[in-house]
C-alpha positions, 0 to 999 in steps of 0.5 A, spaced: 355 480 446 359 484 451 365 488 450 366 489 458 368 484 462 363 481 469 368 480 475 372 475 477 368 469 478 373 467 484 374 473 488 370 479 485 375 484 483 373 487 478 378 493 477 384 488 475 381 485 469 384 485 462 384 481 456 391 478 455 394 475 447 397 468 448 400 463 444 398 456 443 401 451 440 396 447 436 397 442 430 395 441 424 395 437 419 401 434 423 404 440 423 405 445 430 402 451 429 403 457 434 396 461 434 393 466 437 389 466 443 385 471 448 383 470 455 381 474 460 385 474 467 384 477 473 391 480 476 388 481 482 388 473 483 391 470 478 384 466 475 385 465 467 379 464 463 377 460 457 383 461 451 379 464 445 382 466 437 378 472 437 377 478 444 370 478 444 368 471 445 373 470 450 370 476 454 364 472 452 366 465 455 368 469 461 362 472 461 358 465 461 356 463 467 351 458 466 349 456 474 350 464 477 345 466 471 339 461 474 341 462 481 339 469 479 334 468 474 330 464 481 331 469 485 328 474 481 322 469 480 322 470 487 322 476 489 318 478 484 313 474 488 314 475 494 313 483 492 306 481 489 303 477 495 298 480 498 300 483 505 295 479 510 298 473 507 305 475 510 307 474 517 308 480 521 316 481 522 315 485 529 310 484 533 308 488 540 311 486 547 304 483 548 304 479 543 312 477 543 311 474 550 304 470 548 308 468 543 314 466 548 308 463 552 305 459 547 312 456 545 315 455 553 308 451 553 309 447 548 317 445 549 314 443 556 309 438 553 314 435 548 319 435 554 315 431 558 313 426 552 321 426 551 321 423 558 314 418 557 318 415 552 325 415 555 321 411 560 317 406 556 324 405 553 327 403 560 321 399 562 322 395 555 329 394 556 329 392 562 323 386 559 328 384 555 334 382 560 335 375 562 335 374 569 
């Protein structure tokens, strides 16, 4: 249970929350019946959320955000990995000029191969085509 309210679910703010009392018409026993309920809302967007009899649990299901809380839950899981994952596993982040331009040869060497492999294929597909055309 929380007493504080997490920010706003659609734009962030966190300053301009508040608990606000509202009155809702609901029946009973085929009676209409005023009750009063809570909701937390945004002043700063107008974002409303859900309508409770009592505060705390309107901050608490304004609070519960079941998609945000697995995202995060996964990025910890994550990161928690990453960070016990040996070094040598790694792949260097910055690499010396020597071995950036190895690394850019090794590359410009291979889109010329799949550059010509490109223009093999284009070939054969023409050659194929033109196979096919009546005369």
């Amino acid at each position: 249970m929380s007493d504080k309210a997490k920010p706003c679910w659609y734009c962030g703010e966190d300053e301009q929350l508040s608990v606000v009392p509202q009155c809702t018409s609901q029946e009973l026993a085929d009676s209409p019946m005023l009750v009063q309920t809570f909701a937390v809302q945004c002043a700063a967007c107008a974002a409303q959320g859900p309508q409770w009899t009592d505060a705390e649990t309107a901050i608490n299901l304004w609070n519960s955000r079941p998609m945000e809380d697995a995202l995060q839950k996964r990025i910890d899981e994550l990161l928690k990995a990453l960070a016990e994952r040996p070094p040598e596993d790694c792949h260097p982040v910055f690499v010396s000029g020597a071995e950036a331009q190895k690394h850019v040869e090794q590359l410009q060497a291979r889109i010329a191969e799949l550059e010509e492999k490109l223009d093999q294929w284009s070939a054969d597909a023409r050659e194929n085509s033109d196979l096919g055309e009546p005369g």
